[in-house]
DRENLUMFI-19609 format. One record per residue (C-alpha): residue in one letter; x, y, z. Coordinates in steps of 0.02 Angstrom, whole numbers, plus 32768, in hexadecimal, padded with zeros to 4 digits. Example, Ala and Ser with C-alpha at 12.3 -4.5 7.8 and 13.67 -1.06 7.14 Angstrom:
2
A82677F1F8186 S82AC7FCB8165 
end
This chain:
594
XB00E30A6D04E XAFD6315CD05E XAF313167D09A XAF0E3226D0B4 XAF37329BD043 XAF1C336AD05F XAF0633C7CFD2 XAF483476CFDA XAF0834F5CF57 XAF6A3598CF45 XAEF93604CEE6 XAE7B3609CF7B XAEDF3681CFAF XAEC536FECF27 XADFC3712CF63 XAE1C37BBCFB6 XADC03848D00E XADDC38E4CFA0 XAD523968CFDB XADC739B9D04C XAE9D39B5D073 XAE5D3991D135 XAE3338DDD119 XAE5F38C2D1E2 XAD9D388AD209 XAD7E381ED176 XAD6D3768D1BC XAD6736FED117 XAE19371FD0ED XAEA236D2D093 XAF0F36D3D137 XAE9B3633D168 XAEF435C8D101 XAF8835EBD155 XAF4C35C1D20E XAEFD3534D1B3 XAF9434F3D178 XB005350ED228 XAF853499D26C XAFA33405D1D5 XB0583433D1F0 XB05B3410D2AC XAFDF337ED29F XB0673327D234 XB0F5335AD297 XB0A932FBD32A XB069326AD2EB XB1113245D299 XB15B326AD363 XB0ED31D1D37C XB0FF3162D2E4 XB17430D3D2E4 XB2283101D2DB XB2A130BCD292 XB36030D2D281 XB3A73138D1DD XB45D3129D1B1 XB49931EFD197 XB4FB31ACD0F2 XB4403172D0B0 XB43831CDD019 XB3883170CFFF XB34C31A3D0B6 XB2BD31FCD0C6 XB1F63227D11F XB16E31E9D0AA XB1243289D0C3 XB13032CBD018 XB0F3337DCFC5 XB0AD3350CF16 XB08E33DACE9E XB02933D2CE0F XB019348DCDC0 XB0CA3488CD3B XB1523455CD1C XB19C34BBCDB1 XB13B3486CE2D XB12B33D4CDED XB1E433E0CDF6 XB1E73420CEC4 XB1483398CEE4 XB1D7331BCED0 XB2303362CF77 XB22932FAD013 XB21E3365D0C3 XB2AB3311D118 XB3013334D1BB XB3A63317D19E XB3E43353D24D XB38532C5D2A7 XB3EA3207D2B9 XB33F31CAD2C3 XB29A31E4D25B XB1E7318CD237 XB1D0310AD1CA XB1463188D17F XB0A431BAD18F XB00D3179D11A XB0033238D0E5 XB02C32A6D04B XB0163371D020 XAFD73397CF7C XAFDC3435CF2E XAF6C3427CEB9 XAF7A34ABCE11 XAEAE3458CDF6 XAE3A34DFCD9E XAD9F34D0CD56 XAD2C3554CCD4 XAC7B3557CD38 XAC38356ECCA9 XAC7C34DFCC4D XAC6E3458CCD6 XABE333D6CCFB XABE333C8CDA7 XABE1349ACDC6 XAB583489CD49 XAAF0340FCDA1 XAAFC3466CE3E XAAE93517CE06 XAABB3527CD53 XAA23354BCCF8 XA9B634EBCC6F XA9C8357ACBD9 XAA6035E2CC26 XAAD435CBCCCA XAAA13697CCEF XAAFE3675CD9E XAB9C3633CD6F XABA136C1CCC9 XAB5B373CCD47 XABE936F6CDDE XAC7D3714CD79 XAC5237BDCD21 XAC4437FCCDCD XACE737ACCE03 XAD2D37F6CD5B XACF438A4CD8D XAD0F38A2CE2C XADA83915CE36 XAD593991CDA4 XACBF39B0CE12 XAD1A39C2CEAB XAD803A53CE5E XACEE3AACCE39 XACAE3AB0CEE1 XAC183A22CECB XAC1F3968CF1D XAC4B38D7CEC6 XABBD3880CEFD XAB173883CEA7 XAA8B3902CEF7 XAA123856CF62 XAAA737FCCF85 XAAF63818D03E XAB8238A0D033 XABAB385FD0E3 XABF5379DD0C7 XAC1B37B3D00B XACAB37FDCFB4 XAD0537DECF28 XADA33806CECC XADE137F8CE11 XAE48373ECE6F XADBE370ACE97 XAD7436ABCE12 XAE3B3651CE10 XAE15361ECEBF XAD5D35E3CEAD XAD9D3567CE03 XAE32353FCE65 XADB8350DCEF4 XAD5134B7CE9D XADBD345DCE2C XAE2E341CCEE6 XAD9533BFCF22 XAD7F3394CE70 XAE263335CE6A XAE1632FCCF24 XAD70329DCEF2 XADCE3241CE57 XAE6A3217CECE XAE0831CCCF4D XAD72317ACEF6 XADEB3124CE62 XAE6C30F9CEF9 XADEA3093CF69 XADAC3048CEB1 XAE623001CE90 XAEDC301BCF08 XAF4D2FBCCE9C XAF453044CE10 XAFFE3082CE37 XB07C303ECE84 XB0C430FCCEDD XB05D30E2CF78 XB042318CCFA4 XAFCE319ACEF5 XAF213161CF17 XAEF931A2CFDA XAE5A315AD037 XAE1B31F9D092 XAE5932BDD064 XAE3D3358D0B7 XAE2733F3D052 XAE603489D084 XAE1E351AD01F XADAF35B3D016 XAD403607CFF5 XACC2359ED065 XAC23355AD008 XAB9A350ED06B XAB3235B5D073 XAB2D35C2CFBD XAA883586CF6C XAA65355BCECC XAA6A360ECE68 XAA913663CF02 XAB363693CF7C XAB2436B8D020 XAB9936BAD0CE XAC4536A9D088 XABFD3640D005 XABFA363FCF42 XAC0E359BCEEB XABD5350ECF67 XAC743480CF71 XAC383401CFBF XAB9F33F0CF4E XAC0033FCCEC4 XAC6D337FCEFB XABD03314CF23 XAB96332FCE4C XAC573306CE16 XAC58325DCE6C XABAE3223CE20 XABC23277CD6E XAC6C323ACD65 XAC7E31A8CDDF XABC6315ECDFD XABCC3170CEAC XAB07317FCEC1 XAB0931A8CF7F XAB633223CFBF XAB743250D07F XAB8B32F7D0D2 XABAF3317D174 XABC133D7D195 XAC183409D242 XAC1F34BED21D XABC93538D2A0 XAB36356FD22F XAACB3520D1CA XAAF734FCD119 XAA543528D0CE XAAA3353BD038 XAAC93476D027 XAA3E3450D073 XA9C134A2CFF9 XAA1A344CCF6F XAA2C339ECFAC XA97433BCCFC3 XA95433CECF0C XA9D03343CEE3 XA97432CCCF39 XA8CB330ECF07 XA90432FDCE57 XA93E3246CE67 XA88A3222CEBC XA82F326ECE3A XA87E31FACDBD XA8783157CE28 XA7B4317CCE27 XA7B03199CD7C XA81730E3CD57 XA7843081CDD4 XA71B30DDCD6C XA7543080CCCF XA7CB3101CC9F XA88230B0CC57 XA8F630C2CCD7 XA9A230F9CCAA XAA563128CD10 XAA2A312BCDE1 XAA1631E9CE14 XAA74321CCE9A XAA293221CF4F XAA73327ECFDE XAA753280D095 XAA9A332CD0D9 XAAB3334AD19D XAAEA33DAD206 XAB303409D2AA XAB1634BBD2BE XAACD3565D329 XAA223570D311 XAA3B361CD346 XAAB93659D2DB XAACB3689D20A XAA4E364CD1CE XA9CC3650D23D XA9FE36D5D2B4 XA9733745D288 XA8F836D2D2AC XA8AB36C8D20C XA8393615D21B XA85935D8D160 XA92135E2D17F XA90135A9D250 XA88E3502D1FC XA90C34DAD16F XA9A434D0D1F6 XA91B3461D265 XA8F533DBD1E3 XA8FA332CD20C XA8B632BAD16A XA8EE3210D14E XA89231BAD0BF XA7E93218D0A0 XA7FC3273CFE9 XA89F3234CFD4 XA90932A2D04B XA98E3273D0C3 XA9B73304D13B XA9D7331DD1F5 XA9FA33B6D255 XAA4B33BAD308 XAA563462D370 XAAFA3486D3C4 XAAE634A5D484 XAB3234E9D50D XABA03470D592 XABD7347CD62B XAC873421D629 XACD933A9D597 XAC933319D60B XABDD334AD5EE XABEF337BD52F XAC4432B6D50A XABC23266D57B XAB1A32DBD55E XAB47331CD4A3 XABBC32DED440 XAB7F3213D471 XAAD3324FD485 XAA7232CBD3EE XAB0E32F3D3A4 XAB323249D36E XAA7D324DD317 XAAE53274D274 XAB3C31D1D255 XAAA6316AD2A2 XAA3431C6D21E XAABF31AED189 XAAD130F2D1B9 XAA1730EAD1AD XAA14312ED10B XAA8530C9D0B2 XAA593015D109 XA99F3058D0B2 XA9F93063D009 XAA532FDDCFEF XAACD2FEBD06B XAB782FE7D06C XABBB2FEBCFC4 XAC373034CF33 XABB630DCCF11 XABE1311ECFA1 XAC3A31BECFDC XAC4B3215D085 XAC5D32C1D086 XAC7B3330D11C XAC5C33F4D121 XACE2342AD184 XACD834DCD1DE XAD4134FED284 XACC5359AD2AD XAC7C3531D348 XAD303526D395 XAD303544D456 XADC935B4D407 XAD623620D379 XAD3C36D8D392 XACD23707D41B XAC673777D397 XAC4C36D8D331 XAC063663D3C5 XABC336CAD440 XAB333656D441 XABB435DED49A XAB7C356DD437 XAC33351ED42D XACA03470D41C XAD41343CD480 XADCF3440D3EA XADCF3372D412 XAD2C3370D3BB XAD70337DD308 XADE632F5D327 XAD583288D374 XACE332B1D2E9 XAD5A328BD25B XAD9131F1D2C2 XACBF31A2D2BC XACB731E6D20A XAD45318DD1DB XACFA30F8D224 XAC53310DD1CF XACAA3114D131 XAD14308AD151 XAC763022D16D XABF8306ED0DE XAC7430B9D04B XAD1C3054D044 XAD6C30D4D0B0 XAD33316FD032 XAD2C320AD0A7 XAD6532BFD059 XAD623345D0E3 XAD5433EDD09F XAD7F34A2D0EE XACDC3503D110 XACD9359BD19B XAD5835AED20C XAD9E366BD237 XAE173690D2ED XAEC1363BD2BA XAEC535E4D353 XAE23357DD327 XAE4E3551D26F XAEFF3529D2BA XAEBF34B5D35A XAE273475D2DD XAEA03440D252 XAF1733D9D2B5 XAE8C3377D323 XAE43335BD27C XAEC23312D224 XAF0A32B5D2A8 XAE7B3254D2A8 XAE6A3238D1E8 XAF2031F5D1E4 XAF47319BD286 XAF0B30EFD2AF XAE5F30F4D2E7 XAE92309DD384 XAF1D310DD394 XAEF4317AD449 XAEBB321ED433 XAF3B32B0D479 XAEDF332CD4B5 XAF793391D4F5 XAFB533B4D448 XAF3A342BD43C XAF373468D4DD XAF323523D509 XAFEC352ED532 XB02134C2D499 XAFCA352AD426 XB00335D5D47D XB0C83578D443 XB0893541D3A0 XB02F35FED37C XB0DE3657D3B8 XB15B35DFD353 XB10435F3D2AD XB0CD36A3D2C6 XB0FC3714D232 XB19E3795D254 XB1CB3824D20B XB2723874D1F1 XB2C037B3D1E4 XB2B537AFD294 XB2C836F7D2E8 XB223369DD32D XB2823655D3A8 XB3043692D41B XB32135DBD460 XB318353BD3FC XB254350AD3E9 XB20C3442D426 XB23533C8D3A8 XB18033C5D374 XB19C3488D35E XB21E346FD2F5 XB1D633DCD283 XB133345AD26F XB19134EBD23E XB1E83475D1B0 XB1563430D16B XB0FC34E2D174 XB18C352CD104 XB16D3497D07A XB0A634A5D07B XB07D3558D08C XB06B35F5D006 XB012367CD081 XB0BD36DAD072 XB0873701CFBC XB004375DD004 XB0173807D05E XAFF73817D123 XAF7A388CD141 XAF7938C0D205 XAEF93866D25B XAE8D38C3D2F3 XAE3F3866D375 XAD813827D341 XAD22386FD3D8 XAC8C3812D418 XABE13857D3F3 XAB2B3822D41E XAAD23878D3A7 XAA4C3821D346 XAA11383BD299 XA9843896D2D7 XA9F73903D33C XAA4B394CD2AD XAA433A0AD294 XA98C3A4FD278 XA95D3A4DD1BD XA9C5399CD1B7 XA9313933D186 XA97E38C3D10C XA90F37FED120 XA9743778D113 XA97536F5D07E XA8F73676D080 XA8FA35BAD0A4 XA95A3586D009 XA9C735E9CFD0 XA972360ACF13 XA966369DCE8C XA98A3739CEB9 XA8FA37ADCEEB XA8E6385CCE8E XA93F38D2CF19 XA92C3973CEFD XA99E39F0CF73 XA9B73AA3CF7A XAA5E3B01CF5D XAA6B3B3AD000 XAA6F3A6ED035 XAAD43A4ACFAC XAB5E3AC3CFDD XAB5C3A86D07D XAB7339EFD05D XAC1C3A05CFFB XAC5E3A8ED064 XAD0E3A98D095 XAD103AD1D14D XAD413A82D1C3 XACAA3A67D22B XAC4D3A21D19E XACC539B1D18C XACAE3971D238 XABE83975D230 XABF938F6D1A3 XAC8A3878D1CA XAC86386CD2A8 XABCC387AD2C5 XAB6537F5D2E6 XABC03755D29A XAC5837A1D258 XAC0837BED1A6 XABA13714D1C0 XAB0C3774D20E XAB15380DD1AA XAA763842D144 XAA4437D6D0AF XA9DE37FFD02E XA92337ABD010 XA9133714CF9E XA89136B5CF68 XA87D35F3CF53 XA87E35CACE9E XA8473546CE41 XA8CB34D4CE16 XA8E4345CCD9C XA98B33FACD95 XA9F833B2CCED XAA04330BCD35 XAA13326ECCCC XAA95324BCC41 XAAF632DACC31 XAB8D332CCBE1 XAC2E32BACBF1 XAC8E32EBCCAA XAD213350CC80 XADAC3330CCF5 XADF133CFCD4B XAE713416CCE8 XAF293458CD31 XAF6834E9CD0D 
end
């Protein structure tokens, strides 16, 4: 039986920096999904080196790895899902890993869908989402004419958009969508269908944009719709799952998710008080438990502004009727002292807090779902611009991590555990990130951990066999490792980067400057707490055409100072008052292929 699945989306690739041709600097990039996908490619290819083996006669017509591609957009590619990677050269093969690709064709209208609208819509009118994709619509027309796509408040630093990508945020959304039915209604029945690789127990979702820094009505660092709350509102509207668990690993804080879990939770309180008032009760609200591993010092917080610095503190476990923890990343001196000091001493304060939660709400049970927020940006291996806080992890970390989650689910939510792609930007740490990750969300949990595959001289092999040549020049001029060769297979089958065009890529060069370093008359605040409504801005033209200017060191003062984008200028915002649609609501649409 298949018990991961990864869910591939290939309109996240059409979100695209469009300012400028020079889109070398720009960090939040298409290309991600690529380095993302050499890392699932050569997680696969050695775990199957290490599965069981077992003898396949070459006259086997039958004969084949379970790994399978499954496509779901038309007929076409419903058609190619059907194709088996095979490696028809070898007299010996694995009995097959518990894994699948699917490429999911999932979309879904944000303005037509519950769970977008329970996250970020409004009582009388979802302004966001109408106001979200008219600027995505525009995008291209205001460009031309010399002005930013982005709305005067908002950041002009870590947003962008194009007229693809509204296709990639639907697409987005409706992958974690489908990835919450698949594994929710597998661990319900298992028995549902008798093709194994149907109903998978865990899923990792690779696609972009990133989400935990949006807010409510408001996008921020990379971010525009948030996934993994959305995710959170499609398993309770759809599937009653009541409490929902999210672990986010990503190197800055998702104050986005955290600001809305917030008023989830304060929303189900109010109404619990209201029921011992003598209120009726009706359906269970949803509570969540939101926890973070991140750089205090880093987007969001960097400018040291105390409502963002106390939010990404928080510790609350009960009181009101919220569940968060935050843990600061810290500096170590060798892997030794980071497993003994960190990771098995505050680190592990995430699952300690989560267990606490749900043994104080009824414990294990079938309304659960674990949810991990899953950005590679605190890989020992990301850009030296993006942690030069060195506030870092060893690469083994995301394979450890997803190895205790895994566990926790196992224990609270019938296995449920959906990992999905958050930050992330060097190649080399999506790549290493991807393939500790998933090794540990498919292999046996007492399965030992192999550090060397992502060692520094493994990945320099992996990074120069699947590196992208021009002029149909060979990779290789010997034959590659087996492993090399199974990866290079399985990354021809899975990815659609080459659909994309290769834009030259300079070096990101490390910088220490600050927020409050910027250029004088660069006095932008940053957003407050929660992210919330969108404060009147008011800018002059001179700022304005700065901001959308097309030289080249503009360019570079907006996408490789100071967090790569992440720690660029953001607009004020105030806190509003929010009042959620929770309760019986509008039936739960399933997301629709395309």
């Amino acid at each position: 039986m298949v018990s991961t699945a990864i869910y591939l989306q290939k309109a996240c690739l059409k979100h695209k920096y469009i300012r400028t041709r020079d889109n070398s600097h720009i960090v939040e990039r298409p290309e991600r999904l690529r380095a993302i996908n050499v890392g699932l490619a050569a997680a696969v290819a050695r775990l199957e080196e290490r599965a069981p083996t077992t003898a396949i006669s070459p006259n086997d017509s039958n004969s084949a790895d379970s790994l399978k591609v499954e496509e779901d957009a038309d007929e076409l590619t419903k058609a190619l899902g059907q194709l088996q990677i095979s490696t028809p050269s070898r007299d010996q093969q694995p009995a097959g890993l518990p894994v699948t690709f699917v490429h999911s064709g999932a979309s879904v209208n944000i303005l037509n869908n519950a769970a977008v609208k329970f996250v970020h819509g409004d009582i009388e009118r979802d302004v966001y989402l109408e106001n979200l994709k008219r600027w995505a619509t525009e995008s291209q027309e205001k460009v031309d004419k010399g002005a930013s796509e982005i709305p005067e408040g908002y950041s002009q630093g870590d947003l962008y958009l194009s007229p693809g990508s509204l296709e990639a945020i639907q697409g987005a959304i409706g992958t974690v969508c489908e990835a919450v039915d698949a594994v929710v209604e597998g661990s319900r029945d298992p028995s549902i269908s008798p093709v194994p690789t149907e109903r998978p127990k865990r899923a990792f979702v690779a696609i972009r944009p990133p989400g935990h820094h949006c807010g409510e009505d408001t996008p921020s660092g990379f971010c525009f719709v948030n996934n993994v709350a959305v995710a959170a509102a499609h398993a309770h509207l759809k599937h009653s799952i009541n409490r929902v668990v999210i672990f986010d690993i990503d190197l800055h804080h998702g104050n986005g998710t955290q600001a809305i879990a917030w008023q989830i939770n304060e929303e189900t309180y109010r109404k619990r008080l209201e029921v011992e008032g003598g209120a009726p009760s009706g359906q269970p609200g949803l509570q969540v438990y939101y926890s973070s591993l991140h750089d205090i010092l880093s987007f969001p917080c960097e400018d040291g502004k105390a409502e963002l610095v106390q939010a990404a503190s928080v510790s609350i476990h009960g009181p009101h009727g919220q569940h968060i923890e935050n843990v600061h990343l810290k500096p170590y001196a060798s892997e030794a002292d980071f497993w003994s000091s960190l990771y098995n001493g505050p680190y592990s304060r995430l699952l300690t807090k989560a267990a606490e939660f749900l043994d104080s709400t009824s414990g294990a049970a079938d309304d659960v779902l674990v949810l991990i927020s899953c950005g590679f940006d605190a890989s020992e291996h990301e850009y030296p611009s993006m942690s030069r806080h060195q506030r870092k992890v060893p690469t083994s970390f995301y394979h450890a991590f997803a190895r205790d989650a895994r566990e926790f689910a196992e224990r609270y939510a019938s296995g449920r555990l959906i990992s999905v792609l958050e930050g992330g930007y060097s190649d080399r740490a999506l790549t290493s990130g991807a393939m500790a990750h998933l090794c540990a969300l498919v292999d046996d949990l007492h399965g030992k951990r192999e550090d060397s595959w992502w060692s520094v001289d493994n990945l320099t092999a992996l990074e120069a066999a699947t590196k992208r040549r021009r002029g149909g020049r060979p990779s290789q001029t010997t034959p590659p490792a087996p492993w090399l060769a199974r990866t290079l297979e399985i990354l021809a089958s899975i990815d659609s980067s080459h659909t994309i065009p290769t834009a030259s890529r300079a070096p990101v060069p490390p910088s220490n400057r600050m927020l409050r370093d910027r250029k004088a008359g660069s006095s932008r605040p940053s957003p407050a707490t929660s992210p919330g409504k969108k404060a009147a801005s008011k800018q002059s033209r001179s700022t304005r055409t700065a901001l959308v200017s097309t030289s080249e060191s503009d360019l570079t003062d907006v996408s490789t100072t100071s967090e790569n984008d992440k720690d660029a200028e953001v607009a004020p915002k105030k806190l509003p008052r929010v009042i959620l649609k929770l309760g019986p609501g509008p039936g739960m649409e399933s997301a629709s292929t395309s």
